[in-house]
C-alpha positions in Angstrom: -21.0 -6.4 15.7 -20.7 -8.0 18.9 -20.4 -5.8 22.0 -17.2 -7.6 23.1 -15.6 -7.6 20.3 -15.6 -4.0 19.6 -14.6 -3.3 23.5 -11.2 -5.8 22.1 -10.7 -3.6 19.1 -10.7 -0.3 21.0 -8.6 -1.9 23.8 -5.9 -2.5 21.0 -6.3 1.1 19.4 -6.2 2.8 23.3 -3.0 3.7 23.3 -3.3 6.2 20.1 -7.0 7.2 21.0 -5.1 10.5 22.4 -5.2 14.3 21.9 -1.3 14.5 21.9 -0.8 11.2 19.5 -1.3 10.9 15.9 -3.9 8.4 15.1 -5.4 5.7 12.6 -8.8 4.6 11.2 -10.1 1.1 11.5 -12.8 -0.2 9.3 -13.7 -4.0 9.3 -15.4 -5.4 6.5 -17.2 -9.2 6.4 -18.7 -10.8 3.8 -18.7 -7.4 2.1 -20.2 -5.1 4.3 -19.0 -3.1 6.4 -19.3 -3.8 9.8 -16.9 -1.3 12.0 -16.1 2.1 11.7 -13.9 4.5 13.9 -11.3 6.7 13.9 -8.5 7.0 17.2 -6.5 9.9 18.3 -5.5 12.9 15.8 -6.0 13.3 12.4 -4.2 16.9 12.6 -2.3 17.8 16.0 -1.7 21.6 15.5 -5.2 21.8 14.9 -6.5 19.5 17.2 -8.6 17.6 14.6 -9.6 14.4 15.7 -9.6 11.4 13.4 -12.9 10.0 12.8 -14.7 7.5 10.5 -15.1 9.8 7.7 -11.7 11.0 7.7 -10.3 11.3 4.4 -6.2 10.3 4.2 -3.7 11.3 1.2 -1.9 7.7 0.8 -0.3 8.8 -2.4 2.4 6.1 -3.2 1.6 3.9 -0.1 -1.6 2.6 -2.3 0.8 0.6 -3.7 0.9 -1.4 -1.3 -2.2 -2.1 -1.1 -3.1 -2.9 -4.5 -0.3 -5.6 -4.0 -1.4 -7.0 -1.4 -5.3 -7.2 -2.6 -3.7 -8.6 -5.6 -2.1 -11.3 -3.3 -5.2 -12.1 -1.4 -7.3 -12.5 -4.4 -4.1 -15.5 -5.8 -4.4 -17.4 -2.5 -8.2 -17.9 -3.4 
């Protein structure tokens, strides 16, 4: 991935890539591979675990969601 382009994308996460601040992974996929991985700020505040690209999240009913909206991508095509 472009140099540049990543510098943009952790400009926009900056604000969460904190100790204090609980956090998000980003991972960018084109033409089906994936291209960008990396977690910002805290995956665990009490503990002070950090979020990072192999971080594993309970989305429980959330992946609902997401399976709705992947269904909706896949009708505009």
């Amino acid at each position: 991935m472009d140099q540049v382009i990543t510098e943009k994308i952790d400009l926009i996460f900056a604000d969460v890539d904190r100790e204090d601040s609980p956090g998000c992974a980003v991972g960018i996929v084109q033409d089906q591979e994936l291209i960008y991985t990396r977690g910002f700020g805290m995956a665990n505040l009490e503990c002070s675990t950090p979020i990072s690209a192999t971080s594993i999240f309970h989305v429980a009913s959330v992946s609902k969601q997401f399976t709705c909206m992947a269904i909706l991508l896949l009708a505009a095509e």
